[in-house]
PDB file of N, CA, C and O in Angstrom:
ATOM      1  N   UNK A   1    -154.158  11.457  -1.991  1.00  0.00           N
ATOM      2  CA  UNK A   1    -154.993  11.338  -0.819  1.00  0.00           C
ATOM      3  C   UNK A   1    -154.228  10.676   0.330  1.00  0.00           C
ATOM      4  O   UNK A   1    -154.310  10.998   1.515  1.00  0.00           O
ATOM      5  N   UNK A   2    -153.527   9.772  -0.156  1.00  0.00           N
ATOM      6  CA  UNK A   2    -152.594   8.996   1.020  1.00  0.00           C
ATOM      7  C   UNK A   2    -152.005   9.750   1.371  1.00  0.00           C
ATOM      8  O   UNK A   2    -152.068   9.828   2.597  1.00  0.00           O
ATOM      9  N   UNK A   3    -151.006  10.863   0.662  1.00  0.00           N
ATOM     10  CA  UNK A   3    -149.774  12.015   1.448  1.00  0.00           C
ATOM     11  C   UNK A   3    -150.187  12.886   2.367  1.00  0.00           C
ATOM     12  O   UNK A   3    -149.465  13.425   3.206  1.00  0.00           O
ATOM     13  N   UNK A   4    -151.504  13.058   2.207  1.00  0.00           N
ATOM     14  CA  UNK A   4    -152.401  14.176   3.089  1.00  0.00           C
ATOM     15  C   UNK A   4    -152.761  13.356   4.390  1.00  0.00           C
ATOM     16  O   UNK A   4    -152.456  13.899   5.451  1.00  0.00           O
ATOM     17  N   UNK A   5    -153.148  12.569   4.424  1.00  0.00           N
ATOM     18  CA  UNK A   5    -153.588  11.388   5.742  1.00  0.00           C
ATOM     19  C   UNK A   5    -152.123  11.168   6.410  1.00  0.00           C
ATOM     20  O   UNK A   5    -152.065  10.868   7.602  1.00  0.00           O
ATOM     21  N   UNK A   6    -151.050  11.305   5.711  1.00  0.00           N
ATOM     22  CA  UNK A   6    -149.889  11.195   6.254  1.00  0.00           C
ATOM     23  C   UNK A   6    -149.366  12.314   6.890  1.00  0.00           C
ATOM     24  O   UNK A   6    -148.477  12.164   7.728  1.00  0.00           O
ATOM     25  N   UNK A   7    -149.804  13.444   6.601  1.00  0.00           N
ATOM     26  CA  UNK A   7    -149.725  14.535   6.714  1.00  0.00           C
ATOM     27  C   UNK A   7    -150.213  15.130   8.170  1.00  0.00           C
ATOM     28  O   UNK A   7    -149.663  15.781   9.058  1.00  0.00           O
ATOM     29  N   UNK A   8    -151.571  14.557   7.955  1.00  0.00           N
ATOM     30  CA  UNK A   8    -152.295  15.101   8.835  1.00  0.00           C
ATOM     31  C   UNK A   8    -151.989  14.377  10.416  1.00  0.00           C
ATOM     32  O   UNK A   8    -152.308  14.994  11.432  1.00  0.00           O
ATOM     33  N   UNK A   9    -151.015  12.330  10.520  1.00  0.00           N
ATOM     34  CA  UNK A   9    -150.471  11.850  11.149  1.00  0.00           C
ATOM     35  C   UNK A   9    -149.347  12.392  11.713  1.00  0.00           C
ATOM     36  O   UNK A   9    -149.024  12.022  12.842  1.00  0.00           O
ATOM     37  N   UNK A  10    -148.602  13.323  11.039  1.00  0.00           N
ATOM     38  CA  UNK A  10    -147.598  13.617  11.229  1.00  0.00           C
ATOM     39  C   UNK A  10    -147.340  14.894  11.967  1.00  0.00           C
ATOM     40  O   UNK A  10    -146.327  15.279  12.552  1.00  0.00           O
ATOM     41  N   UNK A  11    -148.368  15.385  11.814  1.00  0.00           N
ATOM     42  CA  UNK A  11    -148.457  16.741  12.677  1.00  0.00           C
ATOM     43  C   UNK A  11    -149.685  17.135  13.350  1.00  0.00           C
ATOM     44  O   UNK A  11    -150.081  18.241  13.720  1.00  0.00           O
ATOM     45  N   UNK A  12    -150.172  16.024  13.418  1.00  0.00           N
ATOM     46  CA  UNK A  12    -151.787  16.532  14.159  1.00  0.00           C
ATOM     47  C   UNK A  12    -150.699  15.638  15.446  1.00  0.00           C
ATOM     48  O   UNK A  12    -151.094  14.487  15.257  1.00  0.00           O
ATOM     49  N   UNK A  13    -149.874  15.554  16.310  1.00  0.00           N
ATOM     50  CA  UNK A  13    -149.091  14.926  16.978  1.00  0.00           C
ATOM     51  C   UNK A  13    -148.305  15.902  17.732  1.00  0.00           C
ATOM     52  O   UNK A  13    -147.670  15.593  18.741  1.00  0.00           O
ATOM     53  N   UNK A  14    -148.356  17.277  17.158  1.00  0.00           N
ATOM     54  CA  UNK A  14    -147.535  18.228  17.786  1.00  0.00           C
ATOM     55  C   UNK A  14    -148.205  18.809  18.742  1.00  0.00           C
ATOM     56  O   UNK A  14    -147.702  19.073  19.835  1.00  0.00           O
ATOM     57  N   UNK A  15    -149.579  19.101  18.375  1.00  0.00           N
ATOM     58  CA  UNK A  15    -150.048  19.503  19.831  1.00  0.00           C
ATOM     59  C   UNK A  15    -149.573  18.932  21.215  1.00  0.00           C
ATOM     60  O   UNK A  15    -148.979  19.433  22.170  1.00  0.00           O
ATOM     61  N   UNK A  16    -150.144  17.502  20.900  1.00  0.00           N
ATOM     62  CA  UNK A  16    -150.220  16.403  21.703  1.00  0.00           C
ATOM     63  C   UNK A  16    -148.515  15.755  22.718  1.00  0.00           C
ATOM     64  O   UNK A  16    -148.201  15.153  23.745  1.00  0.00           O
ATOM     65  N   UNK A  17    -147.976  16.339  21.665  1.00  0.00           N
ATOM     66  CA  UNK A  17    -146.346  16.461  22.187  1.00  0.00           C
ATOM     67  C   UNK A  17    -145.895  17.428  23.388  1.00  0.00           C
ATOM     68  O   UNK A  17    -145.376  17.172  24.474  1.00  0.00           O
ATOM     69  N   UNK A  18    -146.319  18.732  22.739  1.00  0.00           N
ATOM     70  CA  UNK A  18    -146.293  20.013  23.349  1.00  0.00           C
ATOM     71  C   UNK A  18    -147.417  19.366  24.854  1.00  0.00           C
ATOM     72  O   UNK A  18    -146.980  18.597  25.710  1.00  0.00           O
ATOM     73  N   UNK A  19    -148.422  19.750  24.842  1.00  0.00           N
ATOM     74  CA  UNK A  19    -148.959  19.437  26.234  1.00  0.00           C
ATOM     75  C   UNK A  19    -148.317  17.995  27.286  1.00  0.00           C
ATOM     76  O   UNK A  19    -148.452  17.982  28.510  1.00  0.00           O
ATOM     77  N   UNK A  20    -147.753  17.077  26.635  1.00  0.00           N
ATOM     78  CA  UNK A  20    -147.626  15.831  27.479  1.00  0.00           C
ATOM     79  C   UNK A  20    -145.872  16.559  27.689  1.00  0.00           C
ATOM     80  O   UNK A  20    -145.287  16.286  28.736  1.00  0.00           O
ATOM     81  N   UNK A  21    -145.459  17.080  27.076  1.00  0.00           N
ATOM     82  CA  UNK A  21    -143.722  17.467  27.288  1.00  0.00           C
ATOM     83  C   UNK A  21    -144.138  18.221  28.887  1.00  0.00           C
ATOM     84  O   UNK A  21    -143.823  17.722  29.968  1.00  0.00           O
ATOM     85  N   UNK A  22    -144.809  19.353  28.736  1.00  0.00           N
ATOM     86  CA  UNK A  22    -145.305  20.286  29.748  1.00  0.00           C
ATOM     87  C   UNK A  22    -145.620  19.332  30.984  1.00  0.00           C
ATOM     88  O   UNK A  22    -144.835  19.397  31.930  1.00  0.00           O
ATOM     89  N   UNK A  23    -146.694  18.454  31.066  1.00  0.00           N
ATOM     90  CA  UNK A  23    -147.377  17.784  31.810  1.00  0.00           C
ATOM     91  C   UNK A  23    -146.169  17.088  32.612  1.00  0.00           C
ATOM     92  O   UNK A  23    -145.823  17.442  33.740  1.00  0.00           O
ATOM     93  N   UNK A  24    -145.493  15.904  31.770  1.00  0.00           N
ATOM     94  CA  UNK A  24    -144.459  15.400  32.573  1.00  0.00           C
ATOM     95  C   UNK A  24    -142.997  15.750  33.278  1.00  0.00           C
ATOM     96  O   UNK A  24    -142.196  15.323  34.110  1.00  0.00           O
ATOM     97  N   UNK A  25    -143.315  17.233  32.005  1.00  0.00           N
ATOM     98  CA  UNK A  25    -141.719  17.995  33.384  1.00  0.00           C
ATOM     99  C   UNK A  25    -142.405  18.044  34.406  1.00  0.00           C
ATOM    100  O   UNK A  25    -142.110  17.258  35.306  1.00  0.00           O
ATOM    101  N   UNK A  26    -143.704  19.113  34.631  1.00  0.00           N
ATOM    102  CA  UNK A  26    -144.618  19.604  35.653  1.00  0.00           C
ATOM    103  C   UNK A  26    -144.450  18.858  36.783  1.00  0.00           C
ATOM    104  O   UNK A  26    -144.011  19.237  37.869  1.00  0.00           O
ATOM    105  N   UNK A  27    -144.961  17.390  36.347  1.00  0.00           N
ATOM    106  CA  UNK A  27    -145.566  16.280  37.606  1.00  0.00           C
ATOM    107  C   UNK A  27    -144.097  15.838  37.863  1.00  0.00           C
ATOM    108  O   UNK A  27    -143.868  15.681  39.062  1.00  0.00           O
ATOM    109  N   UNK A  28    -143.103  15.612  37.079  1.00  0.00           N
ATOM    110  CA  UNK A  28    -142.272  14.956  37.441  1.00  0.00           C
ATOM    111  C   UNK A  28    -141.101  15.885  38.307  1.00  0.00           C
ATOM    112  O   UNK A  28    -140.257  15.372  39.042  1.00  0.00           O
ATOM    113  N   UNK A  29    -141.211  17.062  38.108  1.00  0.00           N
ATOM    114  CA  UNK A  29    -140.826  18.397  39.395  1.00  0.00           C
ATOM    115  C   UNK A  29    -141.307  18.682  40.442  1.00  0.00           C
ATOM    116  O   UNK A  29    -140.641  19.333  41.248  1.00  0.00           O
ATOM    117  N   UNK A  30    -142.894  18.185  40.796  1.00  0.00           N
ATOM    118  CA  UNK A  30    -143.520  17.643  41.584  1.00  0.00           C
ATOM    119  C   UNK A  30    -143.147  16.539  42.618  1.00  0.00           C
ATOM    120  O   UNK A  30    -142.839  16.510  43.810  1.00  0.00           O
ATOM    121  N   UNK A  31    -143.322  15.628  41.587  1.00  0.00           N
ATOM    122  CA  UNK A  31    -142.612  14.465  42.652  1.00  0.00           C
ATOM    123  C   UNK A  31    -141.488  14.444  43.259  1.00  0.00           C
ATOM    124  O   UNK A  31    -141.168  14.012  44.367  1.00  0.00           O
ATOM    125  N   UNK A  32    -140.561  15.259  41.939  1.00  0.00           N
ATOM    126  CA  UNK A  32    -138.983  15.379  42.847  1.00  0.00           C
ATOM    127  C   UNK A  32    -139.043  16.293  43.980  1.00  0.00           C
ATOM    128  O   UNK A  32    -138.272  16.217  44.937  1.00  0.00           O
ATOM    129  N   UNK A  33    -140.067  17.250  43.849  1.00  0.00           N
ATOM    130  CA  UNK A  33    -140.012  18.302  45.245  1.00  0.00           C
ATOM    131  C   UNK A  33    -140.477  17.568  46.392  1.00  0.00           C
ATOM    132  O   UNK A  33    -139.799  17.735  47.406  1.00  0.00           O
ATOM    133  N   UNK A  34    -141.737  16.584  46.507  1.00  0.00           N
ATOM    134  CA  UNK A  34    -141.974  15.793  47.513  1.00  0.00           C
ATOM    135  C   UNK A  34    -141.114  14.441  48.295  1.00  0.00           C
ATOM    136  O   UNK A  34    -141.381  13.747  49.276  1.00  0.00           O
ATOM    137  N   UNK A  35    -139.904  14.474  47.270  1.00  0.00           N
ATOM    138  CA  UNK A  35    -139.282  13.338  47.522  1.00  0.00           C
ATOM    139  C   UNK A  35    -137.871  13.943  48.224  1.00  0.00           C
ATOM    140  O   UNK A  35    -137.021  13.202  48.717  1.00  0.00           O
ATOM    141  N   UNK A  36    -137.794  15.027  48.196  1.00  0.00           N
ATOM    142  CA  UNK A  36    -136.847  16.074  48.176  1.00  0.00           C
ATOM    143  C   UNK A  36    -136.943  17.192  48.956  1.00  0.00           C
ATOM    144  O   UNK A  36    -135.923  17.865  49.107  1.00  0.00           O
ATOM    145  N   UNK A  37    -137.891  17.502  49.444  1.00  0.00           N
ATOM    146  CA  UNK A  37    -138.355  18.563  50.446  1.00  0.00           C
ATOM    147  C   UNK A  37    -137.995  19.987  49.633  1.00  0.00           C
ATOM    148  O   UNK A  37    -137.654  20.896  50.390  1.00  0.00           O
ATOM    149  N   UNK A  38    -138.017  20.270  48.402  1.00  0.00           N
ATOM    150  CA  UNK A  38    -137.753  21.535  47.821  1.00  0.00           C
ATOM    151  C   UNK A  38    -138.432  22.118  47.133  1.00  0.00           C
ATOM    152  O   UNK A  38    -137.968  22.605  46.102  1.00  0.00           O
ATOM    153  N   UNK A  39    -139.935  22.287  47.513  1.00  0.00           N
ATOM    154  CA  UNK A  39    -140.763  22.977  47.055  1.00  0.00           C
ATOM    155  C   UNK A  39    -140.571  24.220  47.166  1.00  0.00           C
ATOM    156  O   UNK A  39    -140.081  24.763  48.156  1.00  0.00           O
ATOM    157  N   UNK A  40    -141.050  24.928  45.863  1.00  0.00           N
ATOM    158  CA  UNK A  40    -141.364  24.480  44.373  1.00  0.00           C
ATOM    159  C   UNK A  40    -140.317  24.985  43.356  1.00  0.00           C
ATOM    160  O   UNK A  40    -140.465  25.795  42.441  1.00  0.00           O
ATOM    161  N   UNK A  41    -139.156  24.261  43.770  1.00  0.00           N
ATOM    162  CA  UNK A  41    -138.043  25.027  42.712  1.00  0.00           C
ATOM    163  C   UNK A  41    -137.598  23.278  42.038  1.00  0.00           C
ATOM    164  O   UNK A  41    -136.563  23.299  41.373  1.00  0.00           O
ATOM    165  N   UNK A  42    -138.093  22.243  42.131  1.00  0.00           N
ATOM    166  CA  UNK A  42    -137.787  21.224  40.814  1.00  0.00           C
ATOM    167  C   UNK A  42    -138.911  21.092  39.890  1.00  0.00           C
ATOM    168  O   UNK A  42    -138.933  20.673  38.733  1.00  0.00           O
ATOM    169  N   UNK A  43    -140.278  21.747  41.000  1.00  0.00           N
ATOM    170  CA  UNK A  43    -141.159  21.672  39.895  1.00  0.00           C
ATOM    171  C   UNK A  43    -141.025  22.884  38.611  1.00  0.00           C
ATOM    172  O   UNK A  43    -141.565  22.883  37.505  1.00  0.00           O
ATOM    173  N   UNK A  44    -140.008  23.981  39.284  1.00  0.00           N
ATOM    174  CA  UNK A  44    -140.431  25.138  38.223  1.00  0.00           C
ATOM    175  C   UNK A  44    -139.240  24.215  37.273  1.00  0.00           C
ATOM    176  O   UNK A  44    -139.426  24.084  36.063  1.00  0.00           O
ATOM    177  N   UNK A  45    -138.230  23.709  37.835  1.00  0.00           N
ATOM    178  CA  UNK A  45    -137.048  23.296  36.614  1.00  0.00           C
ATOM    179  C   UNK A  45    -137.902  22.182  35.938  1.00  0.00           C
ATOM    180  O   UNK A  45    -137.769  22.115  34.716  1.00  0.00           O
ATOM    181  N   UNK A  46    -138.564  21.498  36.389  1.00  0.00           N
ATOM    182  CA  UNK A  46    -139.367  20.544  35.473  1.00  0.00           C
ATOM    183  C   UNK A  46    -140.473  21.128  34.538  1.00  0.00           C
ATOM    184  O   UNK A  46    -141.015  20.714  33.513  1.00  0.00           O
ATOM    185  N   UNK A  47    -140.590  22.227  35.281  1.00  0.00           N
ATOM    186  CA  UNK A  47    -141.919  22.711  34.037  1.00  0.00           C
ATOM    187  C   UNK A  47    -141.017  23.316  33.149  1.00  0.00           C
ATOM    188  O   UNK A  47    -141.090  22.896  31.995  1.00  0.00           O
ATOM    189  N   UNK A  48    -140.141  24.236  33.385  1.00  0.00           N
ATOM    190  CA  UNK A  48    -138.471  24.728  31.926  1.00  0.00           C
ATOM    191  C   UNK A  48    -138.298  23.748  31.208  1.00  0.00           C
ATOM    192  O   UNK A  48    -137.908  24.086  30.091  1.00  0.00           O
ATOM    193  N   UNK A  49    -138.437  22.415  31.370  1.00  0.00           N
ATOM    194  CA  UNK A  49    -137.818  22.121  30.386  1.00  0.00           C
ATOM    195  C   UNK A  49    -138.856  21.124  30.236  1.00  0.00           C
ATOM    196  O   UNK A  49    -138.222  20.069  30.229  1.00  0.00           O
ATOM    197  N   UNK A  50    -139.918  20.883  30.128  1.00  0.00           N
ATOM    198  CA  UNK A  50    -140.855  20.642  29.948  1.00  0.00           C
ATOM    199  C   UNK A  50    -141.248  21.482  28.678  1.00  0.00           C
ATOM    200  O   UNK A  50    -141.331  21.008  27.545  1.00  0.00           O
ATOM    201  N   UNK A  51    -141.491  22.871  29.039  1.00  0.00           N
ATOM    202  CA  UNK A  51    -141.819  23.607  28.072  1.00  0.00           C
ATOM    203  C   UNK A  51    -140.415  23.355  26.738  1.00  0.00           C
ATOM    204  O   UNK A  51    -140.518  22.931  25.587  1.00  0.00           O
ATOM    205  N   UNK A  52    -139.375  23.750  27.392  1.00  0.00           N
ATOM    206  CA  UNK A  52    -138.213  23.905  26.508  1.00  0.00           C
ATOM    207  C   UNK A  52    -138.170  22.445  25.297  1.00  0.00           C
ATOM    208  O   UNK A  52    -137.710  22.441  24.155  1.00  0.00           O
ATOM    209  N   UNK A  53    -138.698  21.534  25.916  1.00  0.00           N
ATOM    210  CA  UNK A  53    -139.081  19.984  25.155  1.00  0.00           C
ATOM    211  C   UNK A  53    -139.994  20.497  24.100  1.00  0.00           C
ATOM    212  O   UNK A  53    -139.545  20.563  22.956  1.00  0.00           O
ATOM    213  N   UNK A  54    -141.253  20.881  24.342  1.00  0.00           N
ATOM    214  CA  UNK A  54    -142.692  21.258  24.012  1.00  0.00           C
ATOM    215  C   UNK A  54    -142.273  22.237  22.789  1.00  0.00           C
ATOM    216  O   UNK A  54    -142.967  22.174  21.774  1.00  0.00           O
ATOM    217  N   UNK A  55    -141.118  23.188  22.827  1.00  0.00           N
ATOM    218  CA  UNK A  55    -140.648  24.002  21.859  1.00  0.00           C
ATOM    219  C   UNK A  55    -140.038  23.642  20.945  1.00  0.00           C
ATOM    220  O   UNK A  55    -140.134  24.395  19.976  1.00  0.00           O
ATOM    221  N   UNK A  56    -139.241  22.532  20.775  1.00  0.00           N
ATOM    222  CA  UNK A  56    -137.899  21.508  20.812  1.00  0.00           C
ATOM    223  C   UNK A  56    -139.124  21.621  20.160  1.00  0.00           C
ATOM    224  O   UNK A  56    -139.390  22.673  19.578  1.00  0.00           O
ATOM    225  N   UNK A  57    -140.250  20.286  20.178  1.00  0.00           N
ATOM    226  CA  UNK A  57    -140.809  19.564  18.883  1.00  0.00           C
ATOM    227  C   UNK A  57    -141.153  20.296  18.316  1.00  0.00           C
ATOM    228  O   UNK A  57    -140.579  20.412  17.234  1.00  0.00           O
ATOM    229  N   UNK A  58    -142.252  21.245  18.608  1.00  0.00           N
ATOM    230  CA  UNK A  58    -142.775  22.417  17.489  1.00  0.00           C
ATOM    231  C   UNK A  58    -141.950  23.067  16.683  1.00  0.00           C
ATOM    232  O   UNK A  58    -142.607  23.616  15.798  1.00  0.00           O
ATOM    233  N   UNK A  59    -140.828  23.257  16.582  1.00  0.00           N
ATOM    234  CA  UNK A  59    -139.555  24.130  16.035  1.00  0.00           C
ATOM    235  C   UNK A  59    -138.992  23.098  15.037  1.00  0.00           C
ATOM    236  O   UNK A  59    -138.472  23.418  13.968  1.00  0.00           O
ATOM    237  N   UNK A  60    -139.197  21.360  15.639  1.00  0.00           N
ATOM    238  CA  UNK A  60    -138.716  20.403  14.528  1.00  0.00           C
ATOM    239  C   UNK A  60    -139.755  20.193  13.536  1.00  0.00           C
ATOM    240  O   UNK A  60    -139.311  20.037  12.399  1.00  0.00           O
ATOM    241  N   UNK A  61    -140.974  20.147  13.653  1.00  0.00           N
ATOM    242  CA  UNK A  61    -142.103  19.960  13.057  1.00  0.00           C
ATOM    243  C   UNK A  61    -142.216  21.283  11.972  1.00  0.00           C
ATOM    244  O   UNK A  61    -142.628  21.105  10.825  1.00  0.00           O
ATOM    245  N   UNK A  62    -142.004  21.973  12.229  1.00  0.00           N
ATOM    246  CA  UNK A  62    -142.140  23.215  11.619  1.00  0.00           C
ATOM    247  C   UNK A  62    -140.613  23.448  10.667  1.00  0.00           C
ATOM    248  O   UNK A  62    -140.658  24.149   9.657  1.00  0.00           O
ATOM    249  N   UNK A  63    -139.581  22.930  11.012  1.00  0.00           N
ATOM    250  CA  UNK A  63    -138.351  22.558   9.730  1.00  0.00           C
ATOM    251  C   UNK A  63    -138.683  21.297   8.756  1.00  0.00           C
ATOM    252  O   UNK A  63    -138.201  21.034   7.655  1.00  0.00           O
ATOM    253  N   UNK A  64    -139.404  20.788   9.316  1.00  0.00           N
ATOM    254  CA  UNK A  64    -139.621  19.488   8.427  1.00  0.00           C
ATOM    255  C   UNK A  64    -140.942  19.567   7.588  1.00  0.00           C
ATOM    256  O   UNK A  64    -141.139  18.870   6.592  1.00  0.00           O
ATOM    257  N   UNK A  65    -141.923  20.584   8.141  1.00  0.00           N
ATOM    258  CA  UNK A  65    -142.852  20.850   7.237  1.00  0.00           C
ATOM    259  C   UNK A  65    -142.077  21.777   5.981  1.00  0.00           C
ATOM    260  O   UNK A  65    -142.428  21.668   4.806  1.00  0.00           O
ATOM    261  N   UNK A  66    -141.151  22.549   6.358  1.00  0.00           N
ATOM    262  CA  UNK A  66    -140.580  23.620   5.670  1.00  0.00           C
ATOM    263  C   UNK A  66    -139.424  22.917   4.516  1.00  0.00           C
ATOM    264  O   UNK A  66    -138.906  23.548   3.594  1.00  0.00           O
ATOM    265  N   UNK A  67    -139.243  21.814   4.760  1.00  0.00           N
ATOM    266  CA  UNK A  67    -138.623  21.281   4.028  1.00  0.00           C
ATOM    267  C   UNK A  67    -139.288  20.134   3.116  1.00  0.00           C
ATOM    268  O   UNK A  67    -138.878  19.731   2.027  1.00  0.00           O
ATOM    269  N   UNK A  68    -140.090  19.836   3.626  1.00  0.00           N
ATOM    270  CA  UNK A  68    -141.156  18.907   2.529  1.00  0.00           C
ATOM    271  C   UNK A  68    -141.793  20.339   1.532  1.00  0.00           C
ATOM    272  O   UNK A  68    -141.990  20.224   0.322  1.00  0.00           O
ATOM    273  N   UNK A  69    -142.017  21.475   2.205  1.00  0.00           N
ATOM    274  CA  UNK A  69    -142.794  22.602   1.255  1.00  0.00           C
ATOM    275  C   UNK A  69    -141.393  22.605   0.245  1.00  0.00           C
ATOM    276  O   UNK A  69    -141.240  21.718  -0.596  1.00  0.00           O
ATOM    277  N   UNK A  70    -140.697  23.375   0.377  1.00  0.00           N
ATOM    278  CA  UNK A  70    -139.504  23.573  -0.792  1.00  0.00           C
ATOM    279  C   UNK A  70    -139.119  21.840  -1.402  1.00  0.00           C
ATOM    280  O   UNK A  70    -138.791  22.006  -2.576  1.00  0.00           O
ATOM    281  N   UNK A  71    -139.049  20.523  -1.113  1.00  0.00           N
ATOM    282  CA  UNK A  71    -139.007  19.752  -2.215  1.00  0.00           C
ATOM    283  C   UNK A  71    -140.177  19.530  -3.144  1.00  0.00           C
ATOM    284  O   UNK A  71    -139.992  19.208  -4.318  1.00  0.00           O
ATOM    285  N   UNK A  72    -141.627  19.736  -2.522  1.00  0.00           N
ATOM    286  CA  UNK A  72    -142.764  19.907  -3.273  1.00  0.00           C
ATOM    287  C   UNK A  72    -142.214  21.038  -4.158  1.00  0.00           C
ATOM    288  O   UNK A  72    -141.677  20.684  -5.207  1.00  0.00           O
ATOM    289  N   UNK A  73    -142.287  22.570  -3.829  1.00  0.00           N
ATOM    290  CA  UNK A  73    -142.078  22.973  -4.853  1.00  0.00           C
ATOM    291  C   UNK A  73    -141.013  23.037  -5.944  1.00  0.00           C
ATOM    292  O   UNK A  73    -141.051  23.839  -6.877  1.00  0.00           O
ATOM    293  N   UNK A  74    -139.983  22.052  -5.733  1.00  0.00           N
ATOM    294  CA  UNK A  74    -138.333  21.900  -6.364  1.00  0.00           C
ATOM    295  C   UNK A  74    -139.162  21.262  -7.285  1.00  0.00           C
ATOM    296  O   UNK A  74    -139.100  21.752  -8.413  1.00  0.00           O
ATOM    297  N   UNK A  75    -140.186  19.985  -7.099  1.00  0.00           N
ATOM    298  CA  UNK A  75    -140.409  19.251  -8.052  1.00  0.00           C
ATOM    299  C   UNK A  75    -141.477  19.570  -8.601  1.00  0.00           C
ATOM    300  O   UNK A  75    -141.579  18.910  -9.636  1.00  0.00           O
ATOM    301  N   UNK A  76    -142.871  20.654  -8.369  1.00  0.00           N
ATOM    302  CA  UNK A  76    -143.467  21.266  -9.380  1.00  0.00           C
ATOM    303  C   UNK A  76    -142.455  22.223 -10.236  1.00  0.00           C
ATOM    304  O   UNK A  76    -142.909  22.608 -11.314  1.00  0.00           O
ATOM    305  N   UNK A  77    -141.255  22.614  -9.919  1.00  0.00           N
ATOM    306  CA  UNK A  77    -140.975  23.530 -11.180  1.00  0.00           C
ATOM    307  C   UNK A  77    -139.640  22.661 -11.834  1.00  0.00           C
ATOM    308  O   UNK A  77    -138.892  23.247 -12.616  1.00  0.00           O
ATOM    309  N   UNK A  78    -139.461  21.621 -11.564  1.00  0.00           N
ATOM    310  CA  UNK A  78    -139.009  20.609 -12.724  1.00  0.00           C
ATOM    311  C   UNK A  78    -140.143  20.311 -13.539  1.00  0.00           C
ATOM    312  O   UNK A  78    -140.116  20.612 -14.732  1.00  0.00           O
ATOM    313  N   UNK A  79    -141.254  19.688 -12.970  1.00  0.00           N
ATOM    314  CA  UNK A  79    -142.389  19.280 -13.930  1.00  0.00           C
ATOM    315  C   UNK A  79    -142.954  21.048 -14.839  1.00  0.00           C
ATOM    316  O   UNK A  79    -143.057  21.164 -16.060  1.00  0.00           O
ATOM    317  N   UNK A  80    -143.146  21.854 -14.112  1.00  0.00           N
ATOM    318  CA  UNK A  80    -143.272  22.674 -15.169  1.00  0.00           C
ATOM    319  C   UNK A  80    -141.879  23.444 -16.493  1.00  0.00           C
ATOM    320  O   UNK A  80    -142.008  24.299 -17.369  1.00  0.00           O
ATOM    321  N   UNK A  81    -141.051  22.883 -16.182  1.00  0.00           N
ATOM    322  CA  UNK A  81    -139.398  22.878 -17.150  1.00  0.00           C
ATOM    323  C   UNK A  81    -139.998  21.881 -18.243  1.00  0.00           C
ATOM    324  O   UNK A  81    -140.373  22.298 -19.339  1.00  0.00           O
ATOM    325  N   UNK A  82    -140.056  20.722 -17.926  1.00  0.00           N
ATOM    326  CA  UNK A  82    -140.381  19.155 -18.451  1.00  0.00           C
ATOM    327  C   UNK A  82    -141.854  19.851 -19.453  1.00  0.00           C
ATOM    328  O   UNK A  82    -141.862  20.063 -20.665  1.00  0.00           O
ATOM    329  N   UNK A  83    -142.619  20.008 -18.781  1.00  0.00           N
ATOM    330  CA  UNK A  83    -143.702  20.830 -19.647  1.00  0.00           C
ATOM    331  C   UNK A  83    -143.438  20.977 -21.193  1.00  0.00           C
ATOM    332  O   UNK A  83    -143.472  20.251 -22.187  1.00  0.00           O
ATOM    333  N   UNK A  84    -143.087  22.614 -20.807  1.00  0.00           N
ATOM    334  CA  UNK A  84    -142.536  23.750 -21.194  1.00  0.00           C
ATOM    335  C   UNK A  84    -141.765  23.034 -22.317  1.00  0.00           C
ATOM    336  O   UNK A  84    -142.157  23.329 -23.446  1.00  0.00           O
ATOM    337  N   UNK A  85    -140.638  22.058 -22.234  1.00  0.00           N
ATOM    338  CA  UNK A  85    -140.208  21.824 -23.070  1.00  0.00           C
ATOM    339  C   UNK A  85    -140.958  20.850 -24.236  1.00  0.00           C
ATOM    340  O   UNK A  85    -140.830  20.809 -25.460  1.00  0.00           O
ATOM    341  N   UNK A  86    -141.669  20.206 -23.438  1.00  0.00           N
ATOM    342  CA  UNK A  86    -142.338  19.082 -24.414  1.00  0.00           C
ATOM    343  C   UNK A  86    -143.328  20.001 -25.534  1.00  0.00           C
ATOM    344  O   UNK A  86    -143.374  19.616 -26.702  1.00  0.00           O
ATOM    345  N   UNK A  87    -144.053  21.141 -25.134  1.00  0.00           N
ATOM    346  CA  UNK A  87    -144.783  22.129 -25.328  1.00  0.00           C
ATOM    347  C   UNK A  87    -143.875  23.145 -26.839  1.00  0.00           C
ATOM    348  O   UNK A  87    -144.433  23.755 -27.750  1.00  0.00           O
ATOM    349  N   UNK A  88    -142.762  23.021 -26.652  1.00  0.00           N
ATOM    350  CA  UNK A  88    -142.004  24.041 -27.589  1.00  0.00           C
ATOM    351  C   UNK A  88    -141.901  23.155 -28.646  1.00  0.00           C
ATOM    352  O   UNK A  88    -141.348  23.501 -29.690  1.00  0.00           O
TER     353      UNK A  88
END
């Protein structure tokens, strides 16, 4: 029950990543265009990599789920070996 609550900490966070990555390239391409007189070409480079951030986590979140899945299953099919043998 604890690994699942950990679980659910650990990636109920990606949304929340993804929209605030977006948000602060956005505003912060914003401000540089008003501070800068170059509207709207720092806001579009702030929203690129804003997004490009926003992808960045989802792409890490999604190797690290993928890699907790394959040691879960490395170690159900030791325990079913371990079984199997105790069983013979």
């Amino acid at each position: 029950m604890k690994q699942e609550w950990k679980g659910v900490g650990r990636y109920g966070t990606v949304g929340l990543e993804l929209v605030l990555s977006v948000i602060v390239g956005l505003f912060g391409g914003q401000f540089l265009d008003h501070r800068f007189h170059t509207a709207p070409w720092l806001m579009l480079v702030g929203l690129g990599y804003g997004i490009a951030a926003g992808v960045r986590g989802l792409y890490r979140a999604a190797e690290r789920a993928t890699r907790e899945a394959d040691e879960l299953e490395r170690r159900e099919r030791e325990e079913r070996k371990r079984y199997r043998k105790k069983s013979e």
